[in-house]
PDB file as gemmi writes it, atoms N, CA and C in Angstrom:
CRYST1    1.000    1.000    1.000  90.00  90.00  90.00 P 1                      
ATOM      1  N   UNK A   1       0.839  -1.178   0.000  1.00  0.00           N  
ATOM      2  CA  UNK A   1       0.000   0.000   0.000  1.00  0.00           C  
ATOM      3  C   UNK A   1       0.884   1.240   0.000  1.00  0.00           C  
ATOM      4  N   UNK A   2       0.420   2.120  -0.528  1.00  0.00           N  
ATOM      5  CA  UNK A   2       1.158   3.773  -0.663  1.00  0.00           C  
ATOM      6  C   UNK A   2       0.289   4.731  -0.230  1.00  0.00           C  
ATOM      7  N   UNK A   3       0.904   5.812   0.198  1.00  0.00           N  
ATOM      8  CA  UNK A   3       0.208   7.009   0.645  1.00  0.00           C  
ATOM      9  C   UNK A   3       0.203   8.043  -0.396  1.00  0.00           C  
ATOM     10  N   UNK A   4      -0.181   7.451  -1.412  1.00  0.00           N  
ATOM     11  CA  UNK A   4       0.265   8.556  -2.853  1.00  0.00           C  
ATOM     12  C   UNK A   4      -1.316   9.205  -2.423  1.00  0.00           C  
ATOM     13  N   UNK A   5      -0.963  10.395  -3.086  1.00  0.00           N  
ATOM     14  CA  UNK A   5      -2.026  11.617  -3.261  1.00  0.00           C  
ATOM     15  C   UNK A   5      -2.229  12.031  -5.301  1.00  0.00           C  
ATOM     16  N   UNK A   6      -3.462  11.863  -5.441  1.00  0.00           N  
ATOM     17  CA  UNK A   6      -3.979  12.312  -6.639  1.00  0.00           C  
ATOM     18  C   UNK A   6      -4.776  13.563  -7.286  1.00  0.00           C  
ATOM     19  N   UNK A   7      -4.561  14.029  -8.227  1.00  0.00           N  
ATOM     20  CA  UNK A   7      -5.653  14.941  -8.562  1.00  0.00           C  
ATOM     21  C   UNK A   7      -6.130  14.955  -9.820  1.00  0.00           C  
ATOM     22  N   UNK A   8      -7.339  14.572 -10.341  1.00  0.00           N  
ATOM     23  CA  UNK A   8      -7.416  14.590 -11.683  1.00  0.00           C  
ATOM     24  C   UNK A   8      -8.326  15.766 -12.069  1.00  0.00           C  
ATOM     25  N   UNK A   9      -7.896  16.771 -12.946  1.00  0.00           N  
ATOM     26  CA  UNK A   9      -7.832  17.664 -13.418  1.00  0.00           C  
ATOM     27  C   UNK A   9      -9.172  17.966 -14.765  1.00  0.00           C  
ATOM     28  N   UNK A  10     -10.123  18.288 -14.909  1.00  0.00           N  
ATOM     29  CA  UNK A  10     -10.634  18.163 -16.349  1.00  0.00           C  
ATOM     30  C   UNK A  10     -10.708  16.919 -17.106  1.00  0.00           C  
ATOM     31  N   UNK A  11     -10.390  15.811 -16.456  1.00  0.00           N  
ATOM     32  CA  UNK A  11      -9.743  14.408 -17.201  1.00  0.00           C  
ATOM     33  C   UNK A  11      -8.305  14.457 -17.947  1.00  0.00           C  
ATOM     34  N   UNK A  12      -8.064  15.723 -17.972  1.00  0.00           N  
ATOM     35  CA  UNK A  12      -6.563  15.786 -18.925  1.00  0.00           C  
ATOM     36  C   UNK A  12      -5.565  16.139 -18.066  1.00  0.00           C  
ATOM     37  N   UNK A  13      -5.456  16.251 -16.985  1.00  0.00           N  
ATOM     38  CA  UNK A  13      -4.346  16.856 -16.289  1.00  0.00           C  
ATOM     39  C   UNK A  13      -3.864  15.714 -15.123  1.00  0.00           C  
ATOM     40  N   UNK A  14      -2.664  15.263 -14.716  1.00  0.00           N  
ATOM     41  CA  UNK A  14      -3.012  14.500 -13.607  1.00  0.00           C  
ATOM     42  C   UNK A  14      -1.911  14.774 -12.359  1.00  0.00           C  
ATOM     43  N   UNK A  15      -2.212  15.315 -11.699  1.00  0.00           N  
ATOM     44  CA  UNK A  15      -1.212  15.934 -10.848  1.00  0.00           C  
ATOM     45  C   UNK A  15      -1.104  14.379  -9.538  1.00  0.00           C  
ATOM     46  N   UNK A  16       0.200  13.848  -9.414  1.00  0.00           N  
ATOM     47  CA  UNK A  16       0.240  12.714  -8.354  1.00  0.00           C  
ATOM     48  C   UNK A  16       1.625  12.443  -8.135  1.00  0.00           C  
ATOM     49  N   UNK A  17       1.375  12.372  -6.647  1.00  0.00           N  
ATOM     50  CA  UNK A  17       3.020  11.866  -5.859  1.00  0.00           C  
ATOM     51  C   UNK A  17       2.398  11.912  -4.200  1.00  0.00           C  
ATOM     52  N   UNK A  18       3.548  12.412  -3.838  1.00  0.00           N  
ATOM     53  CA  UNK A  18       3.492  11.992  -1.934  1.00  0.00           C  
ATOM     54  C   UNK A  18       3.166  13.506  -1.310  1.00  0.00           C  
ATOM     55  N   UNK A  19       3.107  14.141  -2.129  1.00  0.00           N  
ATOM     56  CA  UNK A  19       2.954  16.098  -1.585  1.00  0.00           C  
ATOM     57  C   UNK A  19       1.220  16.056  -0.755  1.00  0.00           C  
ATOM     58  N   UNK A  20       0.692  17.043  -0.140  1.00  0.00           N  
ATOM     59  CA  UNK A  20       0.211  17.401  -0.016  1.00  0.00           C  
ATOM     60  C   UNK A  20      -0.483  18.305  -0.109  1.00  0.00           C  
ATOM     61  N   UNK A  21      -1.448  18.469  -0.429  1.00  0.00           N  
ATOM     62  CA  UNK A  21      -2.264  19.848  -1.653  1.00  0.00           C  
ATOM     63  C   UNK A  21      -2.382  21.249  -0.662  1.00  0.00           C  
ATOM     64  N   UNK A  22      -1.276  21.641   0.369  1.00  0.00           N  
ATOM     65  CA  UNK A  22      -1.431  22.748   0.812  1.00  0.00           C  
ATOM     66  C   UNK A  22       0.366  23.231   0.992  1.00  0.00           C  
ATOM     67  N   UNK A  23       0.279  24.583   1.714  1.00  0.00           N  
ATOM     68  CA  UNK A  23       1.369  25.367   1.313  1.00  0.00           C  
ATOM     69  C   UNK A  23       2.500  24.641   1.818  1.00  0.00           C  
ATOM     70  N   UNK A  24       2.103  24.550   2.950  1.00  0.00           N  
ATOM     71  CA  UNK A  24       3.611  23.963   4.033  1.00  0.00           C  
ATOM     72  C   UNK A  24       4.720  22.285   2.941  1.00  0.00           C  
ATOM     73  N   UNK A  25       3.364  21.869   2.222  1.00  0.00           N  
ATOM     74  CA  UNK A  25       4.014  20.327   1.483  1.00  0.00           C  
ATOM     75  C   UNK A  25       4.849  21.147   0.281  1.00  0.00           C  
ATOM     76  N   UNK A  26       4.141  22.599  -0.184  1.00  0.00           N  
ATOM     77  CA  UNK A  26       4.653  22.673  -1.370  1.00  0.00           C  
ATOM     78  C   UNK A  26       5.850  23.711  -1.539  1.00  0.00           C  
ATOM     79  N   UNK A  27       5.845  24.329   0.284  1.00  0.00           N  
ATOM     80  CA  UNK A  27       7.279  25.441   0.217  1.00  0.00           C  
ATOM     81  C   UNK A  27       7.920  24.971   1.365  1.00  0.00           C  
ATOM     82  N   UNK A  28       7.561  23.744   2.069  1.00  0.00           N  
ATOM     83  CA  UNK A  28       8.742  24.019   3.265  1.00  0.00           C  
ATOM     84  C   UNK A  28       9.197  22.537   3.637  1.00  0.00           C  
ATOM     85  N   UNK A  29       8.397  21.479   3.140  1.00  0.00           N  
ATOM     86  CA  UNK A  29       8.571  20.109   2.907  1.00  0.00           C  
ATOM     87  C   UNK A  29       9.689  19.315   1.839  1.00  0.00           C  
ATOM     88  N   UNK A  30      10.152  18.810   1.440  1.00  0.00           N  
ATOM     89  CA  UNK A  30      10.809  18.219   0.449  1.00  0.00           C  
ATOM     90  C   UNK A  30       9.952  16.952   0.397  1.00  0.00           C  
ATOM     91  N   UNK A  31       8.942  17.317  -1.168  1.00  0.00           N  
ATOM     92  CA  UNK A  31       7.801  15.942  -1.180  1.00  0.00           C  
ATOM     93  C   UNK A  31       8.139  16.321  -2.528  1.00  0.00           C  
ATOM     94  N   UNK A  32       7.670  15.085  -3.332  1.00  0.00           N  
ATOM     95  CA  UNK A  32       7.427  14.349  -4.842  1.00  0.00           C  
ATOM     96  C   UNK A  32       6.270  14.605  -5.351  1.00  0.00           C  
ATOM     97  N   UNK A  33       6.330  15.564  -6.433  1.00  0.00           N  
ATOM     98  CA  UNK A  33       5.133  15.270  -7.473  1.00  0.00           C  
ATOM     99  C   UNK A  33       5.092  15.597  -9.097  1.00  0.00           C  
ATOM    100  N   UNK A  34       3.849  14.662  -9.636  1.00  0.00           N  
ATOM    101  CA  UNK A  34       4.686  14.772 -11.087  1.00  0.00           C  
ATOM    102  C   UNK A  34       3.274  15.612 -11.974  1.00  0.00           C  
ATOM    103  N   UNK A  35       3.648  16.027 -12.874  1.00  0.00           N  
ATOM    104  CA  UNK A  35       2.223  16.661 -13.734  1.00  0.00           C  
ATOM    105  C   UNK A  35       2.172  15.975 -15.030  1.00  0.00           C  
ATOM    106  N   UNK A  36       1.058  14.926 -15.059  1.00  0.00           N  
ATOM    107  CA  UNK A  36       0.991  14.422 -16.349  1.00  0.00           C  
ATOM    108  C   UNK A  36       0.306  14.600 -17.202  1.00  0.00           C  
ATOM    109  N   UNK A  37       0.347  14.723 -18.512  1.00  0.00           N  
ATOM    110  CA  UNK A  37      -1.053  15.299 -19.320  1.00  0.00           C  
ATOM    111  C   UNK A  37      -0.829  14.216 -20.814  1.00  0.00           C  
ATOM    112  N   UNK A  38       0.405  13.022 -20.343  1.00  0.00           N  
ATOM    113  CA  UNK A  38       0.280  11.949 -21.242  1.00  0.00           C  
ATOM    114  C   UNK A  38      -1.382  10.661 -20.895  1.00  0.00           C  
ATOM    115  N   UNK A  39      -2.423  11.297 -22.466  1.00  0.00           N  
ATOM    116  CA  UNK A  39      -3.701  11.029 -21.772  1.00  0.00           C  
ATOM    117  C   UNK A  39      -3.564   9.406 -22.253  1.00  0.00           C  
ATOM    118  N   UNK A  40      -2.325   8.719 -22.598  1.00  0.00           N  
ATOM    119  CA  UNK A  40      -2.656   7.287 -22.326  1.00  0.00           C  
ATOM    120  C   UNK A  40      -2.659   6.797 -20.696  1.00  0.00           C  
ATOM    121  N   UNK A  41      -1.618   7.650 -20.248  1.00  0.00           N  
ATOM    122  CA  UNK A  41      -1.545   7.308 -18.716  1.00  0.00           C  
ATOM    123  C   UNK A  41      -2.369   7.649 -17.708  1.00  0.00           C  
ATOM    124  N   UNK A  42      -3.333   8.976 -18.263  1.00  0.00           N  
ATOM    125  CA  UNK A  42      -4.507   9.405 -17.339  1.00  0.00           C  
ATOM    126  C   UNK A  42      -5.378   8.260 -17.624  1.00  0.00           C  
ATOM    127  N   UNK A  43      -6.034   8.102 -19.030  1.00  0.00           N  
ATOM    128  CA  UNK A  43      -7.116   6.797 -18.864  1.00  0.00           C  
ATOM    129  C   UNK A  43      -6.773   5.777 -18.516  1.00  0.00           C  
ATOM    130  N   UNK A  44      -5.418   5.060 -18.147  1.00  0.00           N  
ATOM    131  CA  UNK A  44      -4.663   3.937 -17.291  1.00  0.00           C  
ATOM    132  C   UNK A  44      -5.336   4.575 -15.895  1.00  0.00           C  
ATOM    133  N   UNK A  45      -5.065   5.420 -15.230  1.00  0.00           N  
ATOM    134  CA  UNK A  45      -4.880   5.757 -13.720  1.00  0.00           C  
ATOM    135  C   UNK A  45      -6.448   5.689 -13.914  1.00  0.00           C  
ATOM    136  N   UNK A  46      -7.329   6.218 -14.505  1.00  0.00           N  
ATOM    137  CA  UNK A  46      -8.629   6.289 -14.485  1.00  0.00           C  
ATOM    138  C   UNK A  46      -9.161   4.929 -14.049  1.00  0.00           C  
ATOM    139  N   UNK A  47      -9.169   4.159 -15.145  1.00  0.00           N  
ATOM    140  CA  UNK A  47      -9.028   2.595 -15.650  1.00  0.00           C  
ATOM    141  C   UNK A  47      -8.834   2.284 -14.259  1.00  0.00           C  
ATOM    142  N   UNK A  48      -7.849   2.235 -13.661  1.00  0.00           N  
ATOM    143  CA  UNK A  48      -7.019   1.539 -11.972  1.00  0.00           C  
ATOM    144  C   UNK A  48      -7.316   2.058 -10.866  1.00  0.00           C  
ATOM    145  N   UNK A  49      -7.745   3.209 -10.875  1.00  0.00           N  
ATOM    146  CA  UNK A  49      -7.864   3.838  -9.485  1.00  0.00           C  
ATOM    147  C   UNK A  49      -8.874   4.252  -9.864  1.00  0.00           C  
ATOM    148  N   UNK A  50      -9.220   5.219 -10.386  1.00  0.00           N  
ATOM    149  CA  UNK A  50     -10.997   6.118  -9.964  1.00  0.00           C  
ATOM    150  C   UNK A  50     -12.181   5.014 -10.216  1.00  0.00           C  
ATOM    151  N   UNK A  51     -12.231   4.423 -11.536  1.00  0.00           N  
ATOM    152  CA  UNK A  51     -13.479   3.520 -11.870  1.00  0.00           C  
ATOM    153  C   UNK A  51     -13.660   2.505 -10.813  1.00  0.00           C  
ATOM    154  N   UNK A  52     -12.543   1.953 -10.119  1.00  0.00           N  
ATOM    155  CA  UNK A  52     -12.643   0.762  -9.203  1.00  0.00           C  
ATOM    156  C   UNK A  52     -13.069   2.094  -8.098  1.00  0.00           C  
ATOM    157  N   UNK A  53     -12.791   2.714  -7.237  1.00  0.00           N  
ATOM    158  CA  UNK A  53     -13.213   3.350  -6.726  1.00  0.00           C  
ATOM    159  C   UNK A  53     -14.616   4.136  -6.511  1.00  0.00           C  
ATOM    160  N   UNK A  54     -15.168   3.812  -7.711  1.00  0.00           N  
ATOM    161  CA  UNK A  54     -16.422   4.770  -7.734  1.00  0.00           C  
ATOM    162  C   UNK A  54     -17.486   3.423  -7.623  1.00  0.00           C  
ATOM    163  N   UNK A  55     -16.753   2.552  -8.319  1.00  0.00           N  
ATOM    164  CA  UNK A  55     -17.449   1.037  -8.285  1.00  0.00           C  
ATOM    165  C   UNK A  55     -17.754   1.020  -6.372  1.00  0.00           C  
ATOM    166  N   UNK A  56     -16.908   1.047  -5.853  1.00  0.00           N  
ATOM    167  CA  UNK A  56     -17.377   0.819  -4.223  1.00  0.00           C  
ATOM    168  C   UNK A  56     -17.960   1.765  -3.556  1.00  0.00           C  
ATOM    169  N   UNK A  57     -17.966   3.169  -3.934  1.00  0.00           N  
ATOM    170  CA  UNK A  57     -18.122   4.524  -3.322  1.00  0.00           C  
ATOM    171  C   UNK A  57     -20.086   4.566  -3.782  1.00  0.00           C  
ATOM    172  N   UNK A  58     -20.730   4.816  -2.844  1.00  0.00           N  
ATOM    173  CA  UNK A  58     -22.066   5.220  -2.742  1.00  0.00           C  
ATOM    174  C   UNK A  58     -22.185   6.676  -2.571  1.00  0.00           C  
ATOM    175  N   UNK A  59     -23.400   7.235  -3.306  1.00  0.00           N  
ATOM    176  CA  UNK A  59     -23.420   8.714  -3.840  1.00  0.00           C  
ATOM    177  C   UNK A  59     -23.980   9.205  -2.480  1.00  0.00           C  
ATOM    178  N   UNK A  60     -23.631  10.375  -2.103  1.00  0.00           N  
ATOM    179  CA  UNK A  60     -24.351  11.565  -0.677  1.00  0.00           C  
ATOM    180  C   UNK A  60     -25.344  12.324  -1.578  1.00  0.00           C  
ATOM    181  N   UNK A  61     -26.200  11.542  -0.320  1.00  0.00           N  
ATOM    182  CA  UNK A  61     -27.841  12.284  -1.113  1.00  0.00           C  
ATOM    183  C   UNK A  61     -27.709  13.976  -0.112  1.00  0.00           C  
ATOM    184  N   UNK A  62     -26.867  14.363   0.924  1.00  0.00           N  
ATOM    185  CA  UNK A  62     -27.089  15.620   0.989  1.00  0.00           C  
ATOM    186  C   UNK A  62     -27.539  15.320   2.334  1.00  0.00           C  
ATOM    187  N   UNK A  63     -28.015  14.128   3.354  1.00  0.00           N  
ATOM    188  CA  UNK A  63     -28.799  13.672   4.088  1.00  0.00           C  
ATOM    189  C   UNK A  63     -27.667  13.293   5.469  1.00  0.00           C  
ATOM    190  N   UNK A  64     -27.699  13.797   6.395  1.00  0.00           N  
ATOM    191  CA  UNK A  64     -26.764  13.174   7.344  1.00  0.00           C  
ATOM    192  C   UNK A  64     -27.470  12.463   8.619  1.00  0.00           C  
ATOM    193  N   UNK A  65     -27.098  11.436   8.575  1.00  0.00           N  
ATOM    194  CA  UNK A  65     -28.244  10.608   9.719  1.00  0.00           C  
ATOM    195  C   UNK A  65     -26.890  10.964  11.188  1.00  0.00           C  
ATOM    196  N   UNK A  66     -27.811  10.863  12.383  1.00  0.00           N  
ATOM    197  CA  UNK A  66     -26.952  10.709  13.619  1.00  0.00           C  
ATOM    198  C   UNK A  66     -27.443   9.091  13.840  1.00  0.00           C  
ATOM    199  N   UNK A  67     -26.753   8.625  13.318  1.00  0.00           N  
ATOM    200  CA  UNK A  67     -26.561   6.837  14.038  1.00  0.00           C  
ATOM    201  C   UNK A  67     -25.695   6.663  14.007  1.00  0.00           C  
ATOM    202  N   UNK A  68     -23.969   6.774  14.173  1.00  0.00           N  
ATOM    203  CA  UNK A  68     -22.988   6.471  14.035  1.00  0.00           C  
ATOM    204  C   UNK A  68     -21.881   6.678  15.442  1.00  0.00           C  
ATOM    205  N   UNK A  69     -22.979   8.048  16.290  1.00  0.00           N  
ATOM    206  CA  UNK A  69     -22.266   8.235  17.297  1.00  0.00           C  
ATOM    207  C   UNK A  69     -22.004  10.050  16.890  1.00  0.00           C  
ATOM    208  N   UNK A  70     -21.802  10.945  17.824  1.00  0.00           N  
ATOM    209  CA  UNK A  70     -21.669  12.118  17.455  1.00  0.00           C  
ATOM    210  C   UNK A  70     -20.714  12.692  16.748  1.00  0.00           C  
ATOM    211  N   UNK A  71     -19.399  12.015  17.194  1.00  0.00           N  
ATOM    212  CA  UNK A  71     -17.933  11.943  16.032  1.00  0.00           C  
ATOM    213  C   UNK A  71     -18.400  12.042  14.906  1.00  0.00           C  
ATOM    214  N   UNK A  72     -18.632  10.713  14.443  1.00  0.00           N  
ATOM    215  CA  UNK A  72     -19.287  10.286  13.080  1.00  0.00           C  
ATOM    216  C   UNK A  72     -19.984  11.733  12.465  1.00  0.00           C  
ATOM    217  N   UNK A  73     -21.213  12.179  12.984  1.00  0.00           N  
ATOM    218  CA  UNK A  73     -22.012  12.907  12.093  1.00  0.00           C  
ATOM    219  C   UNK A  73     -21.332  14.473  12.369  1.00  0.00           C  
ATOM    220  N   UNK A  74     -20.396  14.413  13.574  1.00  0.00           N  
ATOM    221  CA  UNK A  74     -19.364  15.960  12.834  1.00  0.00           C  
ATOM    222  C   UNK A  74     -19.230  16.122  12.215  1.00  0.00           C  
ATOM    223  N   UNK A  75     -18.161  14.454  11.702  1.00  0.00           N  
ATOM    224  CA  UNK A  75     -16.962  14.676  10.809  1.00  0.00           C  
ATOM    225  C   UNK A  75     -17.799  14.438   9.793  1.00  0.00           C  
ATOM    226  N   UNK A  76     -19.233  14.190   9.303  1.00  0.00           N  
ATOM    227  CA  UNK A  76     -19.968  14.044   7.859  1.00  0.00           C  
ATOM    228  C   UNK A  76     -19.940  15.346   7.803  1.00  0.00           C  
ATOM    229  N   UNK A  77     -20.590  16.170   8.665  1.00  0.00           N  
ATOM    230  CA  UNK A  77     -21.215  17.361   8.591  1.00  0.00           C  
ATOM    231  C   UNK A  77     -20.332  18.568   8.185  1.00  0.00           C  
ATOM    232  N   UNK A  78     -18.639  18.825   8.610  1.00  0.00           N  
ATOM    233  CA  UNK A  78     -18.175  18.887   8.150  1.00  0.00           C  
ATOM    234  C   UNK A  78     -17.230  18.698   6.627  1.00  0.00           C  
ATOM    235  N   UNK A  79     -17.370  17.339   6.608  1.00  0.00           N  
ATOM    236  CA  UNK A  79     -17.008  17.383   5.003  1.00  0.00           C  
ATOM    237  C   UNK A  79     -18.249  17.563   4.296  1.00  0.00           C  
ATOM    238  N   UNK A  80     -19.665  17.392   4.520  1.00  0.00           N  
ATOM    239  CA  UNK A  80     -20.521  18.136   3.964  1.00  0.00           C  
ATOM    240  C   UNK A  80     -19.729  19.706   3.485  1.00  0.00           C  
ATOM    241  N   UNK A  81     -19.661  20.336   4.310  1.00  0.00           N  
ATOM    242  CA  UNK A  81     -19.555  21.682   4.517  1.00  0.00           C  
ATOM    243  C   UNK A  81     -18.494  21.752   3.353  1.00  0.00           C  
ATOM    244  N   UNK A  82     -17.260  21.340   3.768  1.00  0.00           N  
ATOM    245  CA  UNK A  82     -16.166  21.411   3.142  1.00  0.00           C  
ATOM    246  C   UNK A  82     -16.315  21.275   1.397  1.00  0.00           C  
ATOM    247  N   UNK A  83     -17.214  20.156   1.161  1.00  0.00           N  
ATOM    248  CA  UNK A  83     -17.090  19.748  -0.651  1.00  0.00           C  
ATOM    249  C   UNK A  83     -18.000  20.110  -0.922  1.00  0.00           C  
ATOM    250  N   UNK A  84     -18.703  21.091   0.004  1.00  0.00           N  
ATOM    251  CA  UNK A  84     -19.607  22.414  -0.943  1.00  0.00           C  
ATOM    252  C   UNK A  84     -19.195  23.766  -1.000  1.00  0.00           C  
ATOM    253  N   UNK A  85     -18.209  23.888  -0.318  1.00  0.00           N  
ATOM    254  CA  UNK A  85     -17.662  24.987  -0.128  1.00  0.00           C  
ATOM    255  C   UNK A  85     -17.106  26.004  -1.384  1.00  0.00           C  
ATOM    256  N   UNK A  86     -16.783  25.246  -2.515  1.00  0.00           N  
ATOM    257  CA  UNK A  86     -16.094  25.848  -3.561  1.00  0.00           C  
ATOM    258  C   UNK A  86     -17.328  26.071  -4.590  1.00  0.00           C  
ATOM    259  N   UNK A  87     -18.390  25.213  -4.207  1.00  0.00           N  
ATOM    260  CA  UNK A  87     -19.512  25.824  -5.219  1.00  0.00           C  
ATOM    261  C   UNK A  87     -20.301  26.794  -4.675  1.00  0.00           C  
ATOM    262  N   UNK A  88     -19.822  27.194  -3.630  1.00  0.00           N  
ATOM    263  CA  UNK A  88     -20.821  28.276  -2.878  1.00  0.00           C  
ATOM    264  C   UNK A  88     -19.406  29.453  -3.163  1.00  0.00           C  
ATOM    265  N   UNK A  89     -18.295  29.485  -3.258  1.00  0.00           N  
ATOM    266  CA  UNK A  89     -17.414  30.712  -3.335  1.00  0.00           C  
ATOM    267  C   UNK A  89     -17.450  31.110  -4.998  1.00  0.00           C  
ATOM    268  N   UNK A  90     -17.148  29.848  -5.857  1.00  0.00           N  
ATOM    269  CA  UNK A  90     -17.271  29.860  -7.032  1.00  0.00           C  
ATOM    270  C   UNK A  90     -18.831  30.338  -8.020  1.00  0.00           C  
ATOM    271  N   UNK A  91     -19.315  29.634  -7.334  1.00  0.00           N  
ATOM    272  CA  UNK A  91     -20.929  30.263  -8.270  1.00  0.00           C  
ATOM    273  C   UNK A  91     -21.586  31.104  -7.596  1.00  0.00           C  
TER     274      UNK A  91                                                      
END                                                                             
């Protein structure tokens, strides 16, 4: 197993290595990352990692139940918050 970090871009861009997507990984860390836009190797990574991934991943209807314990429906409620956040600054 690896702790690699991904980003896929438009489908054409593929930013991936061991960095972390904030400042401290990208000015004060010494971490690895590569920018690929060879699109045989994006629809490979697609192909291997996202499709198997989406295959197991169930869609958020928007709905946060408290059955999990109060932790649990923070930390939903929060990343709720969080992966709406850019469509509420952006649009």
């Amino acid at each position: 197993m690896t702790h690699v970090k991904a980003m896929l871009i438009d489908e054409n861009i593929l930013i991936i290595g061991s960095t972390n997507f904030d400042y401290i990984s990208y000015s004060v860390e010494q971490e690895l990352f590569a920018v690929i836009t060879n699109q045989e190797i994006i629809d490979d990574f697609k192909r291997r990692i996202i499709e198997i991934d989406l295959q197991k991943s169930r869609k958020f209807n928007g709905e946060i139940k408290y059955r999990s314990g109060l932790l649990h429906y923070l930390i939903l409620k929060m990343l709720g918050a969080i992966c709406t956040f850019p469509t509420k600054v952006i649009g």
